[in-house]
C-alpha positions as MATLAB code, in Angstrom:
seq = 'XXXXXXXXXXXXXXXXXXXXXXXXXXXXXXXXXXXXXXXXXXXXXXXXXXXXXXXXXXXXXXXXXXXXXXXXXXXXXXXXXXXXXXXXXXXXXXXXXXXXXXXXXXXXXXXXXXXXXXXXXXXXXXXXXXXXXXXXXXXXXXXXXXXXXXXXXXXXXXXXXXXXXXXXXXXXXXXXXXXXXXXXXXXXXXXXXXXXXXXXXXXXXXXXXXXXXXXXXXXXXXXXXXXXXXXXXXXXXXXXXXXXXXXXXXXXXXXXXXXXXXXXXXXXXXXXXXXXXXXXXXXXXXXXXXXXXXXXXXXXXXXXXXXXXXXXXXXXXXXXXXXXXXXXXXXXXXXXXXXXXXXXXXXXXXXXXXXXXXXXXXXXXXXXXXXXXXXXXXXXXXXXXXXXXXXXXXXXX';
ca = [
      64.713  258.629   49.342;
      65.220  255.401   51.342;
      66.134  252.117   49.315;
      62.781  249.818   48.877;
      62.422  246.883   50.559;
      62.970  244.299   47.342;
      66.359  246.135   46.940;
      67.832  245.383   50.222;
      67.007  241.804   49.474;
      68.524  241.916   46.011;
      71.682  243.782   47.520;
      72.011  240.970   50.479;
      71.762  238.317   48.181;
      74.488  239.150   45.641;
      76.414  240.048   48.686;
      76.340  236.328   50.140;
      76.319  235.165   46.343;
      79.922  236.460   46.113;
      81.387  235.156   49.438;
      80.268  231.608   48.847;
      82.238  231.836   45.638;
      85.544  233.133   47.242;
      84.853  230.090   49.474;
      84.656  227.837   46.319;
      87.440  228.876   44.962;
      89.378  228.714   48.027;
      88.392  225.516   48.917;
      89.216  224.227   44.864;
      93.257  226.093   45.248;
      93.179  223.599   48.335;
      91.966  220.633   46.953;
      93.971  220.887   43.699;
      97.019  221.657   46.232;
      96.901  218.943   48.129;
      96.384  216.815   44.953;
      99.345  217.824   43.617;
     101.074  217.850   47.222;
     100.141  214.140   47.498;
     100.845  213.750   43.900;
     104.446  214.379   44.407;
     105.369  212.027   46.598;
     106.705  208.522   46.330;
     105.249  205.319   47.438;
     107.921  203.419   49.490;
     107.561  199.824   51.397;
     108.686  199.652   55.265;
     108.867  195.860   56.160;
     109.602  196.780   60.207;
     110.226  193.175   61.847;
     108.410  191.449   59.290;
     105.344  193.338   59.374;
     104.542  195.335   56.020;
     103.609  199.052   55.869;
     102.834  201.136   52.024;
     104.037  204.858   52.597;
     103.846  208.127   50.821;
     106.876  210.304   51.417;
     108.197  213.361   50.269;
     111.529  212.428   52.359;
     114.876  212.616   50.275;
     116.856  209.782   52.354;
     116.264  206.739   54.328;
     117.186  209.064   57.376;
     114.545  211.306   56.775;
     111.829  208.519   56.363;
     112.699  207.297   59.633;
     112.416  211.130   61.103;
     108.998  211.277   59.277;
     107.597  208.255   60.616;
     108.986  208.331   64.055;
     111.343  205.399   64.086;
     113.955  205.219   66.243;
     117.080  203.871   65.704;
     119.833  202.036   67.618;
     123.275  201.256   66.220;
     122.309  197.701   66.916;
     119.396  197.520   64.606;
     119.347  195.769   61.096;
     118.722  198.467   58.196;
     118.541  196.904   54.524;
     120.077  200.284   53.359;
     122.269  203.054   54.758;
     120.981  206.347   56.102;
     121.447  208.171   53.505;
     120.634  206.600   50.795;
     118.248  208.233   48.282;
     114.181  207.746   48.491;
     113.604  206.040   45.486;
     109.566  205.561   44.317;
     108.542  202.062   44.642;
     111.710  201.485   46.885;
     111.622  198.435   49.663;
     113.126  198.988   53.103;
     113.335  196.137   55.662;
     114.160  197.112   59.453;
     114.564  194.982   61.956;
     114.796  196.317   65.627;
     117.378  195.046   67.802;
     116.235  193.575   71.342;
     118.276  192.753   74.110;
     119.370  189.516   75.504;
     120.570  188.404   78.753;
     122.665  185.636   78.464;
     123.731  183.327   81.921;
     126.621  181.295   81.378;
     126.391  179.071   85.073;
     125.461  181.849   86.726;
     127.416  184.971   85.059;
     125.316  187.421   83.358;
     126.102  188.940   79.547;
     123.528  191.134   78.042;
     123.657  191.691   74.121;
     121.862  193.845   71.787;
     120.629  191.385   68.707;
     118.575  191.412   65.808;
     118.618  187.405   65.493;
     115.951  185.523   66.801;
     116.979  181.631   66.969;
     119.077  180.988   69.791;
     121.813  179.644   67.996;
     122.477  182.732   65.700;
     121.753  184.603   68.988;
     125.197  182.922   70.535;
     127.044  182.417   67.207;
     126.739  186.446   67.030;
     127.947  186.471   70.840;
     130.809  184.544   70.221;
     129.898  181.738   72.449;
     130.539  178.524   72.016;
     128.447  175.153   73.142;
     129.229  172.061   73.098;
     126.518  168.642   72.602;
     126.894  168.172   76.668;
     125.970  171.650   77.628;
     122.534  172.396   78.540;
     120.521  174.963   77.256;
     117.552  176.595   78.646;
     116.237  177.075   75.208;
     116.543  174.559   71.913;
     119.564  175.779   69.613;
     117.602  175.636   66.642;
     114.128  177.265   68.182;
     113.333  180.849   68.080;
     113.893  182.839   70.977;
     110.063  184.171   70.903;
     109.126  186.726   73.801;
     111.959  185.173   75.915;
     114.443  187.536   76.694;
     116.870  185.271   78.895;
     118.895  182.236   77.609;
     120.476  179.941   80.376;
     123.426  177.816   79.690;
     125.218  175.341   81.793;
     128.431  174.048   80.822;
     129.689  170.471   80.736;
     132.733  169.086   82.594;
     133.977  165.897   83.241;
     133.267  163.597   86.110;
     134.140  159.931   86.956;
     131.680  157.638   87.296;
     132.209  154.262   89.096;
     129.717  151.752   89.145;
     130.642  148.708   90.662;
     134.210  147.408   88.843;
     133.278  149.793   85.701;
     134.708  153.427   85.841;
     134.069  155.775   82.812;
     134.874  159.606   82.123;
     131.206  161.090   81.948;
     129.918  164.703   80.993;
     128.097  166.624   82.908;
     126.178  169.912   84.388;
     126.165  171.218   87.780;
     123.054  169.031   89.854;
     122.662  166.900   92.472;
     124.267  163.560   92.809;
     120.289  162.080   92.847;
     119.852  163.444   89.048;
     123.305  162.729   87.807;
     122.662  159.175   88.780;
     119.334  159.586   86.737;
     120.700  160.830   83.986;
     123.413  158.559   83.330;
     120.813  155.499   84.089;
     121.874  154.388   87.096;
     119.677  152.152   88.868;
     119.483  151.232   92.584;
     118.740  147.841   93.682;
     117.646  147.456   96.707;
     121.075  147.051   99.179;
     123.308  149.119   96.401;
     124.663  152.274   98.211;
     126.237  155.669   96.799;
     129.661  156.480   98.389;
     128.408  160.261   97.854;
     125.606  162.297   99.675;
     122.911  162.316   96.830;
     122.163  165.693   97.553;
     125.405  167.496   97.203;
     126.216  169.442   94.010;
     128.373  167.594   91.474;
     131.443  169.545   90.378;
     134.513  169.469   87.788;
     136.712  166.050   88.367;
     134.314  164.851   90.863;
     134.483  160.993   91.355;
     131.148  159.174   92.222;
     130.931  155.887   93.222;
     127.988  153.497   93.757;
     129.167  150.417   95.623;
     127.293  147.242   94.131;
     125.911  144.935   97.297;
     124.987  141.471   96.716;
     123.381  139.474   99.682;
     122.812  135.792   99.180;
     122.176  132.624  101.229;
     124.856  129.866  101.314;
     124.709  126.200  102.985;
     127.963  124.340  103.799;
     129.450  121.372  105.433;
     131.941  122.417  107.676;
     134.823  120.228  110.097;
     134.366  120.855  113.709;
     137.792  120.499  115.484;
     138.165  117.668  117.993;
     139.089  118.974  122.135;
     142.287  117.716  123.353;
     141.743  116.057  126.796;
     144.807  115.291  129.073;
     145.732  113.302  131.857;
     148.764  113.411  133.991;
     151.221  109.902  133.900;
     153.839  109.650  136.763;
     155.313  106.875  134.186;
     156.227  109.299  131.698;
     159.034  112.015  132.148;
     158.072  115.324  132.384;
     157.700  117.252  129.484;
     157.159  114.436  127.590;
     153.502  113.008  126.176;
     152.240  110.390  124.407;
     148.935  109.891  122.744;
     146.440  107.443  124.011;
     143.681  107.824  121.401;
     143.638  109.738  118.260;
     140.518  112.229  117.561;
     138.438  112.613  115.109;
     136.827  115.713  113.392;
     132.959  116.192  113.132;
     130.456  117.820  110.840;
     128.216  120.393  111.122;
     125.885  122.215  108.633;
     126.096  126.036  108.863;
     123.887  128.328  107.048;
     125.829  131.401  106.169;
     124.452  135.142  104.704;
     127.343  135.948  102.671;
     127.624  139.801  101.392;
     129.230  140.674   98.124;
     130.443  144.190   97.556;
     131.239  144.805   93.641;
     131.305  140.640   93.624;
     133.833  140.380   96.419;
     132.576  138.850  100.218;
     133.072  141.246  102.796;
     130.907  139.641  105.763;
     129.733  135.932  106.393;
     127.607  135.666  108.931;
     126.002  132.186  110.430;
     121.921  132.489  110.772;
     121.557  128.856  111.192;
     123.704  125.786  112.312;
     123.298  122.256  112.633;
     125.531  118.852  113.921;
     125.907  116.608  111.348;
     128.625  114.450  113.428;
     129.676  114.933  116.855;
     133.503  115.023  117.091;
     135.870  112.467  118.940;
     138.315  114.139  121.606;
     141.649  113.248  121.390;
     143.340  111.581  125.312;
     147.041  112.628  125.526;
     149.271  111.190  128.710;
     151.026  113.993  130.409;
     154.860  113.235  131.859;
     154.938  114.154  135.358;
     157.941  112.318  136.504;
     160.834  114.047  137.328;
     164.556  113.076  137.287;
     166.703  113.526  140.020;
     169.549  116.236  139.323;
     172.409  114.325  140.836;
     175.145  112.529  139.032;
     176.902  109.978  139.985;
     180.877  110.343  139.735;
     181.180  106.730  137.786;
     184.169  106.423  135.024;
     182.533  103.959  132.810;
     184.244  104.018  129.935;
     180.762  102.079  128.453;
     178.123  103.866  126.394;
     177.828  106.529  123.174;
     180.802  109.365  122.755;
     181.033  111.726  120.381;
     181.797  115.206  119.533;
     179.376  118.002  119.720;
     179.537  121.865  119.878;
     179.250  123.274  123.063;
     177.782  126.702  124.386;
     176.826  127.924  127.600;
     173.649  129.425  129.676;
     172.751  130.486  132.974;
     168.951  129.742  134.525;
     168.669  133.600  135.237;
     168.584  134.794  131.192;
     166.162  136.676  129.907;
     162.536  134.374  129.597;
     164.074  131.831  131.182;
     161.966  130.310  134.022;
     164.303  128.600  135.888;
     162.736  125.246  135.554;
     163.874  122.865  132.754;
     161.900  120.778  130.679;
     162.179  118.304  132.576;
     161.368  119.797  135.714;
     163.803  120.548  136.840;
     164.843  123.555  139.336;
     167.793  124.906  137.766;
     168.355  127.579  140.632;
     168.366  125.509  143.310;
     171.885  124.651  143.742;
     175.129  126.740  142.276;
     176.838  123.052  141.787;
     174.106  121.865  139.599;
     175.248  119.834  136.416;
     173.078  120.370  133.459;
     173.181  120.250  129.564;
     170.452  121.086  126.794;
     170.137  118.902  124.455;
     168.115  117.780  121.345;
     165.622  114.824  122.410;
     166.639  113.207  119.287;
     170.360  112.556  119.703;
     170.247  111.836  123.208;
     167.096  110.964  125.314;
     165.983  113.711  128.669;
     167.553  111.906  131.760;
     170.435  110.567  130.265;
     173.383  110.578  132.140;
     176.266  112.152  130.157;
     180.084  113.001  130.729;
     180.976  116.030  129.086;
     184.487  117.039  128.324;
     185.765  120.200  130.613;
     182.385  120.303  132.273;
     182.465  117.185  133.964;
     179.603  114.824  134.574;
     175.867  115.559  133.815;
     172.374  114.986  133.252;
     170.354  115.567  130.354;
     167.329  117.357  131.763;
     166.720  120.373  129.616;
     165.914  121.565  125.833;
     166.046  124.568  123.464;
     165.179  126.192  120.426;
     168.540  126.173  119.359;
     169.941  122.690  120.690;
     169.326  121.091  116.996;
     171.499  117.574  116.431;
     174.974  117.637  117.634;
     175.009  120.669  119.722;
     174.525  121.129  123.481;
     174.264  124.315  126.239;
     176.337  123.524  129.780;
     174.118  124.979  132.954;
     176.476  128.155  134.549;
     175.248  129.956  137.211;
     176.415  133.417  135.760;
     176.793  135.486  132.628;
     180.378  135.965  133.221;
     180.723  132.260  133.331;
     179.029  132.157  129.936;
     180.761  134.460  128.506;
     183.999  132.694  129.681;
     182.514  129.100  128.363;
     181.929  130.626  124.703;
     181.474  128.116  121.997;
     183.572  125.218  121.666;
     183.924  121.184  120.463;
     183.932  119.065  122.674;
     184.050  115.419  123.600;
     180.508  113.980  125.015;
     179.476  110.198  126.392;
     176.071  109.127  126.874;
     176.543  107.331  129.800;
     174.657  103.647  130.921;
];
């Protein structure tokens, strides 16, 4: 006989009765499971890069945690302890990842690995130096931030002349222009730089700005007086003799006078006025000219002395042939000269002159000073043959 209705029912409900409480209980091993899972393991605080984190861990090292959470290391990054060190509960780790740095020292490249983040801990830890004249791109005591670049220029020395003061200066590679800024150096307006202000300074360079000073000066000057001549047929050649003195005049000149570094290297006139015309000064001009013969007389009458006694020829080299008193000293091989000096016996005297024979005074020289005299030859060999000598001289009447 087939089961009733009611006992199907009773059957199917004991039936799901059961599997919800295999369910139950399944669900409670879980629960209390992962309870006691979680119950197990130890809290631990991760300070990554400053930033806090509160973990659970059933890791045994420091190694582990890191494998656990993902971390990554580097052999550059900052750990507070070693790898593997023991998980202890309540235990503080600080990490700090290391980031890299590119470091341009005028214009070569370094790139570091560094867990410091102001710039000069950043550089102490890269072994570079800097000095108080090198430039950096960022502040020594500033954090580097999100910047991953630091720029550094290093000083040198450069000369600095600026008008009569030169120094020993520091500074980076720029242009002449900023240089000039940066030490202070103002331009007024006729001041000039030696250097092109756009060129590059470099080590031991030497830049010079040239101070320029214009200014206006007024001054009373002399004007010279002109020389006017006339010819005298009174006077022997050669000879001249003043008629009236002259006399200087004044003018008024307006000069622009420019200083470089406080010395004047240009004085130029912009305005000039006559204060004074000058006087010219007349000079008579000998034009008459003593005959070159000598009469054969044996006066005994007149001045005699002794002088010293060299020779010449009118043919020598600069000579012009004509005396200083006009006279043509290549005219005639017999012609009886003598240079003299004006002042120990007159031009156009008539002198006897021992072993040369009778003469006339009619020519000068450089040389001829007090008692000395040079005998007219007609050639070098003659001269030569003459030499130097005392002799005996008269002045004749």
């Amino acid at each position: 006989m087939s089961s009733s209705p009611i006992k199907k029912l009773l059957f199917g409900f004991k039936h799901q009765h059961s599997l919800v409480t295999i369910l139950f209980a399944a669900l409670f091993v879980a629960v209390i499971s992962f309870v006691l899972y979680q119950g197990t393991k130890k809290p631990v605080t991760l300070i990554a890069n400053g930033e806090e984190m509160n973990i659970l861990t059933h890791a045994d090292t420091v190694e582990e945690l890191f494998e656990e959470e993902k971390i990554q290391l580097s052999r550059h990054d900052k750990l507070s302890h070693s790898l593997d060190g023991k998980i202890e509960s309540g235990m503080v780790i600080e990490f700090v990842k290391a980031k890299s740095v590119t470091i341009i020292i005028d214009g070569e490249e370094q790139t570091i690995w560094t867990t410091e983040t102001k710039v000069k801990d950043i550089l102490k830890a890269a072994n570079i130096k800097v000095s108080e004249h090198d430039k950096v791109s960022i502040a020594l005591d500033k954090h580097i931030g999100n910047e991953d670049t630091i720029t550094i220029e290093k000083a040198f020395q450069v000369t600095l002349v600026d008008g009569t003061e030169e120094k020993q200066v520091w500074s980076t590679s720029t242009t002449v222009a900023n240089f000039l800024k940066q030490q202070g150096i103002t331009l007024n307006e006729f001041d000039r730089v030696e250097n092109k202000l756009s060129d590059n300074v470099k080590p031991n360079d030497r830049i010079t700005v040239v101070r320029v000073e214009k200014v206006t000066d007024v001054v009373e000057e002399e004007i010279d007086f002109p020389v006017e001549t006339r010819s005298d047929s009174s006077i022997l050649k050669g000879k001249q003799k003043v008629i009236s003195e002259g006399k200087k005049g004044k003018v008024s000149r307006t000069y622009e006078v420019t200083k470089e570094n406080g010395k004047v290297v240009s004085k130029v006139i912009k305005e000039e006025k006559v204060i004074e015309q000058p006087k010219a000064k007349v000079v008579a001009v000998g034009t008459k000219v003593v005959a070159a013969q000598v009469s054969r007389g044996t006066s005994a009458s007149g001045k005699e002395f002794y002088v010293i006694a060299t020779a010449y020829t009118p043919y020598c080299d600069g000579c012009s042939g004509t005396s200083a008193a006009g006279i043509n000293l290549r005219s005639s091989s017999d012609l009886k000269v003598i240079a003299v000096d004006p002042n120990v016996i007159p031009l156009g005297s008539k002198v006897w002159v021992e072993g040369y024979g009778y003469a006339i005074a009619g020519d000068t020289g450089g040389a001829i000073k007090g008692n000395k005299i040079d005998v007219l030859v007609q050639t070098k060999q003659e001269a030569n043959k003459w030499g130097r000598k005392k002799v005996r001289i008269k002045v004749l009447d």
